[in-house]
N, C-alpha and C positions, 0 to 999 in steps of 0.2 A: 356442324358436322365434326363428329370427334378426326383426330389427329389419327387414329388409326386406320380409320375408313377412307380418310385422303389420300395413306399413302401406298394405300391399294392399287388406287386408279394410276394410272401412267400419266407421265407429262404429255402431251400429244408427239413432243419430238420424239421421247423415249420407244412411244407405241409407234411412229412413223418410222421409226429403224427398225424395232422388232417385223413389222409388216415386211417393209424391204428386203430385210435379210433373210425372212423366211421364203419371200419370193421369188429371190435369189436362188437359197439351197433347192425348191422344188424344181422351179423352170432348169435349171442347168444342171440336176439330175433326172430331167426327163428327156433332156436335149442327147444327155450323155446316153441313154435307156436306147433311145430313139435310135443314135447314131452307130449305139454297139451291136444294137440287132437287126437293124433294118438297114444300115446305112453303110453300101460296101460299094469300093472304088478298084476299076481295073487299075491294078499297075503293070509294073514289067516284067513281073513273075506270077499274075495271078491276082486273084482277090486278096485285098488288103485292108483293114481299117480307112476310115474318113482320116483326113488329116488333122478335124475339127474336133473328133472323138476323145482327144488328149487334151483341146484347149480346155472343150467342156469341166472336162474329169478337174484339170486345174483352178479355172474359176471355180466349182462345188469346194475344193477343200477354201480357199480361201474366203467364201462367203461359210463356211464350216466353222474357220477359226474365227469370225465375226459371232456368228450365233452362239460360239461357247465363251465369248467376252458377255455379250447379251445376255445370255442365261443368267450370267453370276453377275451380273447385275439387277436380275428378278429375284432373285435368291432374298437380300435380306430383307428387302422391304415389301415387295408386291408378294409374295409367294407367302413367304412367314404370316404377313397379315391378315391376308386374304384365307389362308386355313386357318388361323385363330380365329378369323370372324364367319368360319364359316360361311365362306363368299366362292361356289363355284365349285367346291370340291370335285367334283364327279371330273368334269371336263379338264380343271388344271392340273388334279393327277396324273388325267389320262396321258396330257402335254410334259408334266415333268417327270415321269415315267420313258416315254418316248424316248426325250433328250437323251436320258443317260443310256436305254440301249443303244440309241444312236451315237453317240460317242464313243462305248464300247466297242462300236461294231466296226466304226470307223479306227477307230488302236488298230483292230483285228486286223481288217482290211492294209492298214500300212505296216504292221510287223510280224501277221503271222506267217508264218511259212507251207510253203506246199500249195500247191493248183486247185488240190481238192478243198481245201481245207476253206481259203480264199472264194472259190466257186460259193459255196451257202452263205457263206456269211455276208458277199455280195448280194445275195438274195437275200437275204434276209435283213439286210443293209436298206437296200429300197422297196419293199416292201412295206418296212417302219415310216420312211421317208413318207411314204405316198399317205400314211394312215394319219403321220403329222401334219402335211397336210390339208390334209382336210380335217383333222381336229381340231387349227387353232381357229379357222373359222368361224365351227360350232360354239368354240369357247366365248369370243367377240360378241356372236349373236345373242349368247345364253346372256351374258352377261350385257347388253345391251335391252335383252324381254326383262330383267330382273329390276333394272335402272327404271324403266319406263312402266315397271308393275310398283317400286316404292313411292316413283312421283304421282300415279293414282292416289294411292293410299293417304300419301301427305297433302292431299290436297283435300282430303274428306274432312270438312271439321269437325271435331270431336262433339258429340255430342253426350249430354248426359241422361245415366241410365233411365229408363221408364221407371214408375215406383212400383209395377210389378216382377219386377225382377230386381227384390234386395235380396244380399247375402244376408250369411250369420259370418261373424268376422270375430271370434273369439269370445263366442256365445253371445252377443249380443247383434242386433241390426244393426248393419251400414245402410242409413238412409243417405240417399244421394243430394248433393248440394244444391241447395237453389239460386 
């Protein structure tokens, strides 16, 4: 297996963090989703937020700044390679695409200013989250039908051509070897 193809695939630990940590950012921005719309506590003046609704939000940036250590660790080797060798493009764009509005989104979310402004880009913040999500899934499985469609293929032995089907190979027949 060439040295490029190897360093596509992930160490199992590498992918057993990336897994985690993305299960991390979903579960604890859906917990947070959960808690900020649905999830409201009498207090002493009235409805008020969960008190959980902040751990949430807390845990999300801290598995946040794991997944953007993550990321740039996919960067030079698994990503680079893996679009040079044309391994996945469709689904790995779609994930390193994501990332970076999801990072953008989250800057936003901690230093833009104003209610309103904050308001969309929260939606529009987990929105992306939910589509990442479920994107790296797809990418895993794609990329698992791919592995298990070249170990078909590698296991067919090669056979040689039938002698009705010679070329012409620079004006003359390639007769096939016996």
């Amino acid at each position: 297996m060439p040295s490029r193809l190897r360093q596509v695939r992930l160490g199992k630990r590498h992918e057993a963090s990336v897994h985690v940590c993305v299960a991390a950012l979903v579960i604890t921005g859906l917990l947070w989703l959960l808690f900020h719309f649905f999830v409201v506590v009498q207090g002493e003046f009235g409805e008020q937020q969960h008190p959980l609704e902040a751990w949430w939000l807390r845990l999300h940036g801290f598995a946040g700044m794991g997944a953007l250590l993550l990321f740039g660790s996919l960067m030079p080797l698994h990503i680079r390679n893996a679009w040079q060798h044309g391994a996945n493009r469709w689904s790995g764009g779609v994930l390193v695409v994501l990332m970076g509005v999801l990072t953008l989104s989250a800057y936003g979310l901690y230093y833009a200013g104003g209610e309103e402004t904050r308001a969309w880009i929260s939606t529009f913040h987990w929105i992306a989250g939910c589509v990442l999500g479920l994107s790296l899934p797809v990418h895993v499985l794609q990329r698992r039908r791919n592995r298990r469609r070249t170990a078909v293929d590698r296991s067919q032995p090669l056979a040689p051509a039938p002698a009705d089907e010679l070329r012409l190979v620079r004006g003359r027949r390639d007769m096939p070897q016996a």
